[in-house]
C-alpha angles and dihedrals in degrees: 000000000000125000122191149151117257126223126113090266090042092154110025102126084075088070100105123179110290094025110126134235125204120197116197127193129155095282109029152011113233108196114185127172127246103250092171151318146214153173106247142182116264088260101042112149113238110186132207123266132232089231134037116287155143139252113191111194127186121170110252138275094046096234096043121144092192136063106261126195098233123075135208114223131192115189120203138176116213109253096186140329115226124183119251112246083202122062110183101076121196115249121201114248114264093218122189132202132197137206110241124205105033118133129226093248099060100037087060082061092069128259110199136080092260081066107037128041117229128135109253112219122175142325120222133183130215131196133013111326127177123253090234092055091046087057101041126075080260100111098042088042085057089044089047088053095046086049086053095056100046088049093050089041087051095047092038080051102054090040079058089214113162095188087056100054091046090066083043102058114347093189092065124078114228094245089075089079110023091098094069098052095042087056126029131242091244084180146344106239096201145012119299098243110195125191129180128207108230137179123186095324091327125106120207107174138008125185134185114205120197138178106216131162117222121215100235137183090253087042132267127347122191114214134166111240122204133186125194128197128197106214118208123175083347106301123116127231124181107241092159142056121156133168113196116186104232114246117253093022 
C-alpha cells in the first residue's frame, strides 16, 4: 500500500543537487541539472540568470489544500536540448469527477469555498495510482468533488429536509445528519484533511475528515466529522457520514 501526498510536484523535495529534470513537449527534450533548493516566503525574489535555467515552485507543505504562505523552489541550469523522434507526446488525462445526488435547489446556495467558509488541510492518496493520474488535475478535481459533497450534505443539514438528503445519499437514514441541523457548527476546530483511494487512474473512495464543535443546548461539544464518498465511473455519491465526539472534551 502507498501512501503519498498529490500535487503535481508531489515529490519534489527529492530533487538533490545533480539530479536531472527532462521537460517534454511535441518538438524537443529539454534536460537541466538540480543546482539547489529550498523552502521561501510567498514574495521571495527570484532573479534572472545569465544562462538558461529553470525555477520549479509548489506551495508548501507538499500536500497542502490551501494556499500557505511558504514555497518550495528547485532551482536547475539547462544541460542540452535534443529533438523528439517522436512527435505525438503523451499528455496526462485531465479527469473530472462530479458530486451525485445534490439537488437544484441546493446547488443555487453556493458549494464552494468561495462560497463557505471551512480550513483546507491537506489531500493524501492511498493505494496504487498511475503516474499519469499523479501528474494530471486528477487528484485536486477529485478533492474539488469531495469538498462539494460535504458542503451540499452541511446546508441540506441545517434546512433539516429529509426529502433532500435522500436524493443525496439514499443509503444513509436521515438521522445521520439531524444533529447537525437540530444544533449549529459554532467552529471548526482544525483543517479539513482529505485522502482518495486510487488504483491505476481509478478512484474508489474518497473521504473528508473534519474536527468541528457544535453549539448545543448543554454548550458546546466538540466531535470529529467524517464524509465518505463511493466513486463509479467518476462520480462521487455519499455513502458515509459519522460524528465522533472527541475524547477528553
Amino acid at each position: 500500500m502507498r501512501h503519498t501526498n498529490a500535487t503535481w510536484f508531489h515529490h519534489i523535495n527529492q530533487l538533490k543537487a545533480g539530479a536531472l529534470i527532462k521537460v517534454v513537449n511535441k518538438q524537443e527534450t529539454v534536460t537541466f541539472r538540480v543546482a539547489r533548493a529550498a523552502v521561501v516566503h510567498v514574495g521571495t525574489p527570484v532573479t534572472n540568470s545569465s544562462n538558461s535555467s529553470l525555477v520549479l515552485e509548489a506551495c508548501y507543505p507538499l500536500n497542502a489544500l490551501y494556499l500557505t504562505p511558504y514555497r518550495y523552489l528547485v532551482w536547475a541550469n539547462m544541460v542540452k536540448a535534443t529533438k523528439n523522434r517522436e512527435q505525438n507526446q503523451s499528455l496526462p488525462p485531465n479527469t473530472q469527477y462530479t458530486a451525485q445526488g445534490i439537488p437544484s435547489a441546493v446547488k443555487k446556495q453556493g458549494l464552494t469555498l468561495a462560497t463557505n467558509y471551512m480550513p483546507m488541510g491537506t489531500l493524501s492518496v492511498h493505494g496504487h495510482p498511475s503516474k499519469n493520474w499523479r501528474q494530471s488535475n486528477a487528484p485536486l478535481n477529485a478533492a474539488d468533488a469531495t469538498t462539494t459533497l460535504f458542503f451540499a450534505a452541511l446546508h441540506i443539514a441545517r434546512a433539516n429536509n429529509a426529502q433532500w438528503w435522500h436524493q443525496l445519499a439514499p443509503t444513509l437514514p436521515f438521522s445521520k445528519v439531524q444533529i447537525i441541523g437540530k444544533e449549529s457548527v459554532q467552529h471548526y476546530l482544525s483543517r479539513a484533511n482529505e485522502s482518495e483511494s486510487v488504483q491505476g487512474n481509478m478512484v474508489s473512495q474518497t473521504t473528508l475528515v473534519i474536527d468541528v464543535a457544535l453549539n448545543t443546548p448543554t454548550g458546546l461539544h466538540d466531535y470529529q466529522l467524517k464524509t465518505t464518498n463511493e466513486v463509479r465511473n467518476n462520480r462521487l455519491t455519499l455513502t458515509g457520514f459519522t460524528l465522533t465526539p472527541l475524547s477528553g472534551h
